[in-house]
C-alpha positions as CSV (number, residue, x, y, z in Angstrom):
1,X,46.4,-30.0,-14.4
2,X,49.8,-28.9,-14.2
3,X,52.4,-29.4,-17.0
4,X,55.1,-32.2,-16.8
5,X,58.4,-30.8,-15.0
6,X,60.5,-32.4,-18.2
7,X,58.8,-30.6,-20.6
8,X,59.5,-27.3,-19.0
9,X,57.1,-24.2,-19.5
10,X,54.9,-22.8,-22.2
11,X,56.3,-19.6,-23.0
12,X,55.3,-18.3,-26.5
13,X,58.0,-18.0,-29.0
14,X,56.9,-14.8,-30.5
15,X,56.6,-13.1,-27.1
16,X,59.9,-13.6,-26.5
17,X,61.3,-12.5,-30.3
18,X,59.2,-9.3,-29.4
19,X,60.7,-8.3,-26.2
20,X,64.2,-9.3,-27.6
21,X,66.7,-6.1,-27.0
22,X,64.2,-3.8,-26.2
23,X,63.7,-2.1,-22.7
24,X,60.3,-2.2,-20.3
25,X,60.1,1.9,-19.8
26,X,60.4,2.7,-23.6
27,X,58.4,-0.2,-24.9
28,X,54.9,0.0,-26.3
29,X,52.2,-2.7,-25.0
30,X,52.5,-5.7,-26.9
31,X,49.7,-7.0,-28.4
32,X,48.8,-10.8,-27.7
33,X,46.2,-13.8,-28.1
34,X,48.3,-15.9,-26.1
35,X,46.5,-16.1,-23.4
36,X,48.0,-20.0,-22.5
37,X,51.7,-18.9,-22.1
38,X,53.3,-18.5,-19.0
39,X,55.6,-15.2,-18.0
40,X,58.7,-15.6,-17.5
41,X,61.2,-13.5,-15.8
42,X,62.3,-12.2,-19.1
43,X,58.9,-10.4,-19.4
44,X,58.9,-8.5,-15.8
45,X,58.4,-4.7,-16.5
46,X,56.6,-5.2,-20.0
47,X,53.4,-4.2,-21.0
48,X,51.3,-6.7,-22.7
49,X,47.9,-5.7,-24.3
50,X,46.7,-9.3,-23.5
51,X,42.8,-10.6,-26.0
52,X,39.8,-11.5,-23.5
53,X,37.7,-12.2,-26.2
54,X,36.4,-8.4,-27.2
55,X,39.3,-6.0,-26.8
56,X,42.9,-5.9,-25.2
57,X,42.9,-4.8,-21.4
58,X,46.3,-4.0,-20.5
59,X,48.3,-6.2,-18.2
60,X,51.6,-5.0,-16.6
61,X,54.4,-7.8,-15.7
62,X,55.4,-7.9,-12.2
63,X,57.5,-9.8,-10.1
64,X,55.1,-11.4,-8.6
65,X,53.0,-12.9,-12.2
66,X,56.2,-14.9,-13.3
67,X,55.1,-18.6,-13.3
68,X,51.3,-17.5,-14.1
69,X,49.8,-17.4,-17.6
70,X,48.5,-14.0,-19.1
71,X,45.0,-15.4,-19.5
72,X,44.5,-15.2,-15.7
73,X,45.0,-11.3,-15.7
74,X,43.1,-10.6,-18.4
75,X,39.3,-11.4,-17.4
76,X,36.6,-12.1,-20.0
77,X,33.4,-12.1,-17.7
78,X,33.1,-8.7,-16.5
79,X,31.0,-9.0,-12.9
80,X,27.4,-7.0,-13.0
81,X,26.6,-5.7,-9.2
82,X,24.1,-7.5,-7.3
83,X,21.4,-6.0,-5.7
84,X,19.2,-3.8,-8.0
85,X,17.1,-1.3,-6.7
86,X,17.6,-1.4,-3.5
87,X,21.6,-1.8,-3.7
88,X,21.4,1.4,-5.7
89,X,19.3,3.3,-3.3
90,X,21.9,2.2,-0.4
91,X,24.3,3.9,-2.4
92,X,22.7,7.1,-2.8
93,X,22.2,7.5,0.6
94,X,25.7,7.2,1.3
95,X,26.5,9.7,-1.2
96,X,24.5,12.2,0.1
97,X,26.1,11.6,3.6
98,X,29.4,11.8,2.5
99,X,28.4,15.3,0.6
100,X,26.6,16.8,3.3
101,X,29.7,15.3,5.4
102,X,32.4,17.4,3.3
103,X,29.9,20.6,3.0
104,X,30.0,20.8,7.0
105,X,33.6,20.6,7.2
106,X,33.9,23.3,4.3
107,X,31.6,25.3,6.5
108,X,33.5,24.5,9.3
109,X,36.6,27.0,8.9
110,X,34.8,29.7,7.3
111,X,32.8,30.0,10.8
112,X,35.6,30.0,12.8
113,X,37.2,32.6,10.9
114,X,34.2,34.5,10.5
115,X,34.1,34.8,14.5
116,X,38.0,36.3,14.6
């Protein structure tokens, strides 16, 4: 459910006092549990070490996140592979291609030049 337009958006005071006269490049990540407010332009360039519920991934503003809330870049379910043993035996095999893959074309050169 969206918010009502005459209301206008949720920004988090505090966010905003902290960010206040300071620049994005110099700045150190801000930490927040604010997960609810929105960004606003104000906030594009800033780092914001943003709670998931353990520790504080860091999420940097862009351009493109103004509008959002920081709670949807900063996930609290981290996703587990599927597949078990046989996804992991898949894998090595490709590994072992793709290092058998590089050793041939590292061997490659030195047998050319070997020939000259």
């Amino acid at each position: 459910m969206t918010r009502s337009i005459h209301k206008g958006p949720y920004v988090y005071e505090k966010l905003l006092k902290k960010i206040a006269g300071k620049r994005p490049e110099s700045a150190a990540p801000i930490k927040t549990w604010a997960r609810d407010s929105q960004i606003s332009p104000e906030m594009v360039g800033f780092k914001f070490a943003v709670h998931n519920g353990k520790d504080f991934p860091e999420v940097l503003v862009t351009e493109e996140m103004v509008g959002h809330r920081f709670g949807e870049f900063s996930l609290t379910r981290k996703f587990v592979k599927h597949g078990g043993k046989m996804q992991k035996e898949l894998e090595m095999k490709k590994k072992e291609s793709e290092i058998a893959a590089a050793s041939a074309a590292k061997a490659a050169p030195a047998a050319s030049e070997a020939k000259k």
